[in-house]
C-alpha positions as CSV (number, residue, x, y, z in Angstrom):
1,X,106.1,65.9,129.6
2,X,106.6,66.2,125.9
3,X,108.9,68.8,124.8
4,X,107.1,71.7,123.1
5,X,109.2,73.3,120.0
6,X,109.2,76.6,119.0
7,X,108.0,75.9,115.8
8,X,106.6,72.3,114.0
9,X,107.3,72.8,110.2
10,X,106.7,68.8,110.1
11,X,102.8,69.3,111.5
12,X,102.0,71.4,108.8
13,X,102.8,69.5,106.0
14,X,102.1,65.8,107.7
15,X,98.3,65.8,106.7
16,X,99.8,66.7,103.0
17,X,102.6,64.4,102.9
18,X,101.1,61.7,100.6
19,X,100.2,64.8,98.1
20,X,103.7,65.9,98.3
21,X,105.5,63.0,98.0
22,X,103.5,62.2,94.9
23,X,104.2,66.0,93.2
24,X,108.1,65.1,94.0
25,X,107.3,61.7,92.0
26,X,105.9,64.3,89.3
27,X,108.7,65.7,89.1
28,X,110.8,63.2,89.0
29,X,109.6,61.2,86.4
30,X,109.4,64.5,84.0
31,X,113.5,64.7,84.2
32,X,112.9,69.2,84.2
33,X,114.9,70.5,87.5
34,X,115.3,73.6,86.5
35,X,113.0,76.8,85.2
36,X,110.9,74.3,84.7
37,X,106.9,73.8,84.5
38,X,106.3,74.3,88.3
39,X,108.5,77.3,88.9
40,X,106.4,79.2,85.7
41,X,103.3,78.0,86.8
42,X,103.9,78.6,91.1
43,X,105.2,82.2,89.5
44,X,102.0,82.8,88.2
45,X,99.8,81.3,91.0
46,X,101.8,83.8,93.0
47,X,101.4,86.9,91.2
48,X,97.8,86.3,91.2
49,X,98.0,85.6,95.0
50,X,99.5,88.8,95.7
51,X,97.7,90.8,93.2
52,X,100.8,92.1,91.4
53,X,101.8,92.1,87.6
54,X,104.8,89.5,88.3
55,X,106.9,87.4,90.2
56,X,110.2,85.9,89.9
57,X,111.6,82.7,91.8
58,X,115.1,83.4,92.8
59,X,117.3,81.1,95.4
60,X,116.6,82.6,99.0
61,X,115.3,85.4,100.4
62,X,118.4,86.9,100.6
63,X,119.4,86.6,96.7
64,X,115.8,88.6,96.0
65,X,116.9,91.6,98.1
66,X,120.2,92.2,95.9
67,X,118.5,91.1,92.6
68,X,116.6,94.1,93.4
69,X,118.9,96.5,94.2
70,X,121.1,95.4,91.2
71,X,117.8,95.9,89.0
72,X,117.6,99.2,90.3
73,X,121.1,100.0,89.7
74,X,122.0,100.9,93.8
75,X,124.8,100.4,94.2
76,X,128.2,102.2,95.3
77,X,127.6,105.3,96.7
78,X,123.6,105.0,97.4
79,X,122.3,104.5,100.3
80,X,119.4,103.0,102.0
81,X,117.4,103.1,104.5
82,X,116.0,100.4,106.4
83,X,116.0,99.1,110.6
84,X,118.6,97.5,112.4
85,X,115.8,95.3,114.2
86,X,115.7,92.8,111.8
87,X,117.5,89.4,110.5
88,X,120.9,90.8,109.3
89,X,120.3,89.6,105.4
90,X,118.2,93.2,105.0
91,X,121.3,95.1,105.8
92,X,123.5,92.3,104.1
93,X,121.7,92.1,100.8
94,X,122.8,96.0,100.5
95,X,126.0,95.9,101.2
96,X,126.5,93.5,99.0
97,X,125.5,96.0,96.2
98,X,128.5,98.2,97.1
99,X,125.9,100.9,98.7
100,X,125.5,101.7,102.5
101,X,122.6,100.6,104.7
102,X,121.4,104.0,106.7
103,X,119.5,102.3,109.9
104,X,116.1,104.1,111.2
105,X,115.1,103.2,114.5
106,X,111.3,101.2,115.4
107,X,108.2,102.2,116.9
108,X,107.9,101.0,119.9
109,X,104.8,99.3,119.8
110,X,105.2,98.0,116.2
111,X,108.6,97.1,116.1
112,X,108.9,98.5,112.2
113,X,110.2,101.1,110.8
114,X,109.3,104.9,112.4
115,X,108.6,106.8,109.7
116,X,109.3,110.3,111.4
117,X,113.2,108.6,112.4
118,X,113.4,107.6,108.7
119,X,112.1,111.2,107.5
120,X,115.5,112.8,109.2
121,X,118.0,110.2,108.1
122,X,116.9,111.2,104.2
123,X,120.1,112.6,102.6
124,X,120.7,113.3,98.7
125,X,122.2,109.6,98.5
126,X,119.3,107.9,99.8
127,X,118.1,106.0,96.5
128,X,115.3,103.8,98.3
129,X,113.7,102.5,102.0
130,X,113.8,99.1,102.5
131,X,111.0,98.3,105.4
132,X,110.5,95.1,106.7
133,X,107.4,93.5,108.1
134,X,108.4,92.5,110.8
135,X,107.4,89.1,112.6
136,X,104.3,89.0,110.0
137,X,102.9,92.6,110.9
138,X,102.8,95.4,107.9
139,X,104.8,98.1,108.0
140,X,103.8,101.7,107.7
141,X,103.5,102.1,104.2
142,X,101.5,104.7,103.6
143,X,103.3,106.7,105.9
144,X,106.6,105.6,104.2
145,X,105.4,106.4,100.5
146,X,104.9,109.8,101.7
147,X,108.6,110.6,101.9
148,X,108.9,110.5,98.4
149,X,111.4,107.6,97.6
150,X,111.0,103.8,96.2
151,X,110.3,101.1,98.8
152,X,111.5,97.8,98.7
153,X,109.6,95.5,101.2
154,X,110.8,93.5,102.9
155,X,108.3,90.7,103.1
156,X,110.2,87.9,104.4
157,X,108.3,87.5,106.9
158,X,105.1,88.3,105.9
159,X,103.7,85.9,103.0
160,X,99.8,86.2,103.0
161,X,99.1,90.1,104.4
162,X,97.0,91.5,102.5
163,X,98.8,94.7,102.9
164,X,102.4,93.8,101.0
165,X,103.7,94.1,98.1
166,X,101.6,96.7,96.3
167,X,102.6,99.8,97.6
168,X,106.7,99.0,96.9
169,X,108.5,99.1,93.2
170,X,108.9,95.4,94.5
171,X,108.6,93.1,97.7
172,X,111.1,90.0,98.6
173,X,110.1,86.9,100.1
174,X,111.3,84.1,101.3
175,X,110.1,80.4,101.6
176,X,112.5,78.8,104.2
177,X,111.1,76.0,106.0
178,X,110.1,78.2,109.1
179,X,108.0,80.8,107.1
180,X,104.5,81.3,106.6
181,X,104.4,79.5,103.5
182,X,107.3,77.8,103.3
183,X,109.1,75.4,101.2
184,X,110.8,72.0,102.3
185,X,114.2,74.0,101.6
186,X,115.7,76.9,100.4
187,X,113.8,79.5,98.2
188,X,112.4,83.1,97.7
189,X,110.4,85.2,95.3
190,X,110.9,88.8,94.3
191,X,106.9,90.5,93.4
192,X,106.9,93.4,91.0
193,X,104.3,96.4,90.7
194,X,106.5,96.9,87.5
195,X,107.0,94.5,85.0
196,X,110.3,96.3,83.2
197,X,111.9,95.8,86.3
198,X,110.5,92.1,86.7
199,X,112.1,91.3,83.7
200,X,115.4,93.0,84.5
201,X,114.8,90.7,87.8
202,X,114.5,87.6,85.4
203,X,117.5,88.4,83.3
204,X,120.0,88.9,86.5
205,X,118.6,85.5,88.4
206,X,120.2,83.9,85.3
207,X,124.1,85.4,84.3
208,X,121.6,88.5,83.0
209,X,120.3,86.9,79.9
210,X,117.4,85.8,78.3
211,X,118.2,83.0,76.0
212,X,121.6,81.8,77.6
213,X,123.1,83.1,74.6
214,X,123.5,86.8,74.8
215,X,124.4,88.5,78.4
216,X,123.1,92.3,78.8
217,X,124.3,92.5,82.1
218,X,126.6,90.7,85.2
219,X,123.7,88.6,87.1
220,X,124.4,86.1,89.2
221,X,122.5,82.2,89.3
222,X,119.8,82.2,91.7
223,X,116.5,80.3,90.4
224,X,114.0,78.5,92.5
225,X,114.4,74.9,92.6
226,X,111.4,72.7,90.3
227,X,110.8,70.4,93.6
228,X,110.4,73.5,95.6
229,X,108.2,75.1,93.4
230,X,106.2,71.5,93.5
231,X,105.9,72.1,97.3
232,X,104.7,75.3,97.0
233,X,102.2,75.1,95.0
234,X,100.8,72.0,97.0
235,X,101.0,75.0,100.5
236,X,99.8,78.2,98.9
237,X,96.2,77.1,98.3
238,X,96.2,76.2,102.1
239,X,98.1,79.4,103.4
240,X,94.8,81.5,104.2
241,X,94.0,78.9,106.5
242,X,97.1,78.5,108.1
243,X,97.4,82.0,108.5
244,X,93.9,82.2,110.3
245,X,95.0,79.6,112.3
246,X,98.2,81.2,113.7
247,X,95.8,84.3,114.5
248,X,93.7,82.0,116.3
249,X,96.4,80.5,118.4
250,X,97.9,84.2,119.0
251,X,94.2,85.3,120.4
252,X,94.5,81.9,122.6
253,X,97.6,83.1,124.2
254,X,95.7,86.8,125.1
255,X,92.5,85.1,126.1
256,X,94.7,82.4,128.5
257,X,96.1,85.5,130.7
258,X,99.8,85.5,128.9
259,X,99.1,89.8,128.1
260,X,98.9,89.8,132.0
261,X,102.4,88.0,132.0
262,X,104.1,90.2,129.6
263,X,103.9,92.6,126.4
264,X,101.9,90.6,123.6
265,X,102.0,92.2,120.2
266,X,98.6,93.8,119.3
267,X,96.4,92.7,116.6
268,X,95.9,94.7,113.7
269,X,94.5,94.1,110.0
270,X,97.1,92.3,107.5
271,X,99.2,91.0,110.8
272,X,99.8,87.1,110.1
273,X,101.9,85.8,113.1
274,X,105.0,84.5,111.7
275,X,106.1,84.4,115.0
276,X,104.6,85.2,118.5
277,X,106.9,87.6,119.4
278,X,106.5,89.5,123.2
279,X,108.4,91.8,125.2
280,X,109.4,91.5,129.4
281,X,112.3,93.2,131.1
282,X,112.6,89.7,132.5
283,X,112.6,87.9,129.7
284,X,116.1,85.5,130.1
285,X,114.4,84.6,133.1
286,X,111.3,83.6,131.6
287,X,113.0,81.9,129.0
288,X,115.5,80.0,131.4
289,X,111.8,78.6,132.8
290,X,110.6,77.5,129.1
291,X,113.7,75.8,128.6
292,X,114.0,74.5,131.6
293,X,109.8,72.7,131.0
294,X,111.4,71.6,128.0
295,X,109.4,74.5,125.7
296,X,111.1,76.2,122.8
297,X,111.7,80.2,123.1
298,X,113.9,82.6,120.8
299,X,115.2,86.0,121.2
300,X,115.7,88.3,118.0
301,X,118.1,90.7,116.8
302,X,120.6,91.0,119.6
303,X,123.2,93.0,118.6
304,X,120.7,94.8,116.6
305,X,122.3,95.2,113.3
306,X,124.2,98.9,113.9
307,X,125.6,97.1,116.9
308,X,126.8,93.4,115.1
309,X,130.8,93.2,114.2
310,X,130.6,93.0,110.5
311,X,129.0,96.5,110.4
312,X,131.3,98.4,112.9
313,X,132.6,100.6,110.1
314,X,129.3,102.6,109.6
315,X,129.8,104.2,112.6
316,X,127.1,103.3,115.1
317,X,127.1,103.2,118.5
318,X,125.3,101.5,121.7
319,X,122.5,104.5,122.2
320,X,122.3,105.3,118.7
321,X,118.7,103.3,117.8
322,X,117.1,103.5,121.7
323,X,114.1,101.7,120.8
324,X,115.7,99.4,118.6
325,X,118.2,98.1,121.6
326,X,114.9,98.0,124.2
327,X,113.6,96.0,121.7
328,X,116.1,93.5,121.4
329,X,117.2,93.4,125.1
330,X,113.3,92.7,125.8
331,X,111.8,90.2,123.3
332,X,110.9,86.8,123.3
333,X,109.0,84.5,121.1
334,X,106.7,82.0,122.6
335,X,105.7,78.7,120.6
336,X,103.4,79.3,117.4
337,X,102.4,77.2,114.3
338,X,99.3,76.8,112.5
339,X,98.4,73.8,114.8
340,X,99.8,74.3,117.6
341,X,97.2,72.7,120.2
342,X,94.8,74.6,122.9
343,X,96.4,72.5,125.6
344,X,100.4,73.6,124.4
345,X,99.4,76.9,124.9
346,X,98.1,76.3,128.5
347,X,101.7,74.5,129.5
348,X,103.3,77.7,127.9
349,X,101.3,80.3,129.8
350,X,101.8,78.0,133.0
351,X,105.3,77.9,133.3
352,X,105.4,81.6,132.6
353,X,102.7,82.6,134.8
354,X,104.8,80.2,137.7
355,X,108.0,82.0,136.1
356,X,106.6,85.7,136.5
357,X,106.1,85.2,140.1
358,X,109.0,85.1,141.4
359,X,110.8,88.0,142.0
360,X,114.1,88.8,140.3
361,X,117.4,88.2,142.0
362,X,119.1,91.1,143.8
């Protein structure tokens, strides 16, 4: 049988490909690579997307976290709060900045932030909360605003929610080629509810100037790339629909039996799939049985990031974050792209419905 990945960037953007390989011709033949027409225009298109004042393109996802931070002046000495389930850039980005990531553990049924465990972890230092939403579901932010203290979202993950990047001095994307709206390489954004800070954003993506002449402050180079810009502007006017579409194929899953199976995420308003993500105590079995039918799986996050080797000098240790370490000895993600056929999703289920009936080894 066919072999079933985890994720089909390439069936996404085949229908467009003539489109896109004609923009790349565009851009081409203008001779502007950089900061050019397509970034200013894609950071417009975006800002009106997300209903914000301003966006910035940067390089990655990661580079818009410590842009951020840096605009904010956090730094040595600060700290911040955010989970330790979640791709280690969050916790990276900040310690990059010279301050100290302070982990909060997850709700269980969410897998974001808790906002009571990030309520007693709040210390005099604490400059911001960085929470992330996670897998494409929003984070608490209500909840979170209510403690007081800046957010900074997260919102890797999460392109297309109408719940990011409003409540938060500023949100982070990024645009690698497995996101929701993705670009055919590196890339990321930084959204602004205030536009002092976007333009301190602006000045530190370039060296911290404005006109390449005068430097106001130590940036760094980190711009979004004119063909990638191309690309996404070709993808974001088709995002809403491939966002309903991965909801779509998420409901398939439920409706095929596969929340008899295991743990599926529940819906919720705002939630757009970036990945299918469930939870089983038997999960390396289950996934030994995907990969053995030739279907792509993932696990996430394990070591969570208190646990991983680079960030043994905070201090954490295995029993610290309980929820956190279920979660990542538990998941699982199961195939999902906007796409992915009615008859993929029956082989999945399948093999994990022949999977789930046999009982574990002794």
């Amino acid at each position: 049988m066919p072999r079933i990945p985890l994720v089909d960037v390439k069936a996404q953007y085949a229908p467009l490909l003539p489109e896109l390989k004609q923009r790349i011709a565009e851009v081409l033949e203008e001779g502007t690579f950089v900061l050019g027409p397509n970034v200013a225009a894609f950071e417009r298109e975006a800002a009106d997307y997300l209903g914000v004042p301003e966006t910035i393109g940067v390089g990655n996802g990661t580079d818009a976290i410590v842009l951020v931070l840096n605009a904010l002046e956090i730094g040595r000495g600060d700290e911040v709060i955010c989970p330790a389930f979640t791709f280690y850039a969050t916790a990276e980005a900040i310690v990059r900045t010279g301050a100290t990531p302070v982990f909060a553990d997850i709700d269980a049924a969410t897998l974001n932030l808790d906002p009571a465990d990030v309520a007693e972890r709040i210390t005099p230092r604490t400059k911001a909360i960085m929470p992330v939403h996670l897998f494409g579901r929003p984070a608490p932010l209500a909840e979170l605003s209510k403690l007081g203290l800046p957010l900074i979202e997260d919102a890797a993950q999460a392109f297309g929610s109408p719940a990011v990047a409003r409540a938060g001095v500023a949100s982070t994307f990024s645009f690698y080629p497995t996101k929701n709206l993705f670009a055919i390489g590196d890339g990321g954004l930084v959204a602004v509810t205030d536009p002092e800070l976007g333009e301190r954003v602006r000045m530190l993506r370039f060296h911290g100037s404005r006109d390449k002449v005068t430097f106001e402050y130590v940036g760094t180079n980190s711009r979004l790339d004119e063909l990638q810009a191309a690309a996404l502007r070709l993808f974001l006017p088709r995002l809403d629909g491939w966002n309903a579409a991965r909801r779509e194929a998420v409901g398939r899953y439920a409706e095929l039996g596969l929340g008899e199976l295991c743990d599926l995420p529940t819906d919720e308003p705002g939630h757009v799939y970036h990945l299918c993500v469930a939870r089983s105590a038997e999960r390396d079995r289950l996934r030994a049985a995907l990969t053995e039918a030739g279907i792509g799986s993932a696990q996430y996050y394990l070591p969570p990031l208190h646990l991983q080797p680079a960030l043994r000098y905070l201090g954490y240790r295995e029993g610290d974050l309980p929820e956190t370490e279920r979660a990542a000895a538990e998941n699982f993600s199961v195939p999902l792209w906007a796409g992915i056929g009615a008859e993929q999703q029956e082989r999945v289920v399948q093999v994990i419905r022949a999977a789930a009936r046999v009982p574990a080894a002794s």
